[in-house]
C-alpha positions as a printed Julia matrix, in Angstrom:
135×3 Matrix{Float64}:
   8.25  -23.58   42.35
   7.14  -24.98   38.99
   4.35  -22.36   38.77
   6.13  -19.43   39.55
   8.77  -20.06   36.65
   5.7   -20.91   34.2
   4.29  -17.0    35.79
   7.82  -15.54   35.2
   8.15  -16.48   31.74
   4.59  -15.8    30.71
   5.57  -11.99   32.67
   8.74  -11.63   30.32
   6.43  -12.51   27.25
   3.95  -10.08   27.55
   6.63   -7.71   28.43
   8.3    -8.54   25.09
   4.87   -7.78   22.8
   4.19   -4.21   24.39
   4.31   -1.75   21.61
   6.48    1.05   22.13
   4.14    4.19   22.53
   6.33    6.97   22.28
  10.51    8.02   22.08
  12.72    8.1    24.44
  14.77   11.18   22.99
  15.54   11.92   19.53
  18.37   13.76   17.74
  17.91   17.63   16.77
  19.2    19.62   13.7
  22.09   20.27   15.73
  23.36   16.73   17.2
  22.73   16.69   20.31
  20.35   14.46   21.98
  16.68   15.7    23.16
  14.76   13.61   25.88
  12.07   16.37   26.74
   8.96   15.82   25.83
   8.19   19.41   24.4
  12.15   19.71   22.47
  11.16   16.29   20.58
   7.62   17.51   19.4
   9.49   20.7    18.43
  12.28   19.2    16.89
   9.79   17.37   14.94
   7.49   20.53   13.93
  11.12   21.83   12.6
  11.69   18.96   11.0
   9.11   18.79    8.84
   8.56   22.16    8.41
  11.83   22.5     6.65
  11.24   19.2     4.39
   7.77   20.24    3.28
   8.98   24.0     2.55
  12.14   23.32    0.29
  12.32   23.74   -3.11
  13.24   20.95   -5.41
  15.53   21.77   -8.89
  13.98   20.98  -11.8
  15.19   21.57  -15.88
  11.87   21.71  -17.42
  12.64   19.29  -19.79
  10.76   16.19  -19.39
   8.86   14.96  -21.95
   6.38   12.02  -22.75
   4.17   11.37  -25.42
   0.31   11.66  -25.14
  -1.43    7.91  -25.81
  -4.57    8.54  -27.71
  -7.16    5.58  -28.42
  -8.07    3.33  -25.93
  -6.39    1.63  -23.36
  -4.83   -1.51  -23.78
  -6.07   -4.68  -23.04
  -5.23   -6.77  -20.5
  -4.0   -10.62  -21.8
  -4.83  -13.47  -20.86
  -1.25  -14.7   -19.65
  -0.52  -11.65  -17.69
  -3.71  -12.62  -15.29
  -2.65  -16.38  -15.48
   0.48  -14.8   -14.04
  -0.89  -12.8   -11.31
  -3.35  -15.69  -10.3
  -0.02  -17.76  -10.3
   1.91  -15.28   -7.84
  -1.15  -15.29   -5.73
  -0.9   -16.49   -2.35
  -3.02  -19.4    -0.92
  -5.05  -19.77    2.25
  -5.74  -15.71    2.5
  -9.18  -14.41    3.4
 -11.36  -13.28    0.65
 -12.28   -9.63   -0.48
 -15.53   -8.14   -0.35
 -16.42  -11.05   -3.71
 -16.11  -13.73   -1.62
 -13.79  -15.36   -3.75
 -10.17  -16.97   -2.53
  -7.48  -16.94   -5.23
  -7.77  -21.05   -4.41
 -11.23  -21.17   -6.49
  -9.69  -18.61   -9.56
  -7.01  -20.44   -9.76
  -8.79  -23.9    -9.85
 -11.06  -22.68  -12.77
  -8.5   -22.49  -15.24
  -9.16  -20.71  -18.51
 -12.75  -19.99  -17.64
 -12.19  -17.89  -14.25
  -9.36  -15.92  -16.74
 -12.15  -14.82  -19.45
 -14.01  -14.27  -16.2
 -11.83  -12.13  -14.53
 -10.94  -10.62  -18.15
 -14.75   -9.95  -18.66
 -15.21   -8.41  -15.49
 -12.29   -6.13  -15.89
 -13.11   -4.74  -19.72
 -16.51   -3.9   -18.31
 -15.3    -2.2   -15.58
 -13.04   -0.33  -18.23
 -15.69    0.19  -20.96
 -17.29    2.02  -18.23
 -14.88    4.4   -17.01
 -13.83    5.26  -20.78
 -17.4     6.1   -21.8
 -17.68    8.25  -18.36
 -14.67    9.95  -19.32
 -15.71   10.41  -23.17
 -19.34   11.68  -21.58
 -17.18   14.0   -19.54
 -14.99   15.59  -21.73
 -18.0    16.16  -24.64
 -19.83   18.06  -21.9
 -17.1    20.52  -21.73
């Protein structure tokens, strides 16, 4: 008798974890409730037909300064900041590197990171200044 409870509950839990594949019914433009499968996919082409066709208002009158110069940098408290809000025991990237052995560097894996990320923008700035010369 013991067993068949243990079965029964480990049943209901795998029952429980089943991802729900598709809809039941849905509700069209007009209210009323569709349970076919053809009405929902049509109700759905509809759908988004209409929201990717409309038109959006717009005045015209938005405006923004151009930034000239280059970019700023990045300081040394806004990545102790970030390495502060990072969260512990995660996988690393593609470096290798867990925020655990940034963050126990101190100010050395900062001008680390900050090295590594002014290179990475030197570069893009002189491919962009290469680009636009060329044109």
């Amino acid at each position: 008798m013991f067993y068949n409870e243990i079965f029964l509950i480990a049943k209901q839990m795998v029952k429980k974890r089943q991802d729900i594949t598709g809809l039941n019914c849905i509700k069209g433009a007009s209210g009323k409730a569709i349970v076919d499968g053809k009405g929902i996919k049509d109700s759905w082409k509809e759908y988004m037909e209409k929201l990717m066709n409309e038109e959006n208002e717009w005045d015209l009158k938005i405006s923004a300064e151009v930034k000239e110069g280059p970019a700023d940098c990045i300081r040394m408290a806004e990545v102790r900041a970030v390495l502060k809000k990072m969260k512990r025991l995660k996988a690393p990237g593609l470096s290798g590197l867990v925020a655990e052995m940034i963050q126990t560097t101190g100010d050395i894996g900062i001008q680390w990171i900050l090295d590594i990320v002014c290179l990475q923008c030197s570069d893009v700035v002189g491919w962009v200044a290469g680009r636009a010369s060329s044109l």
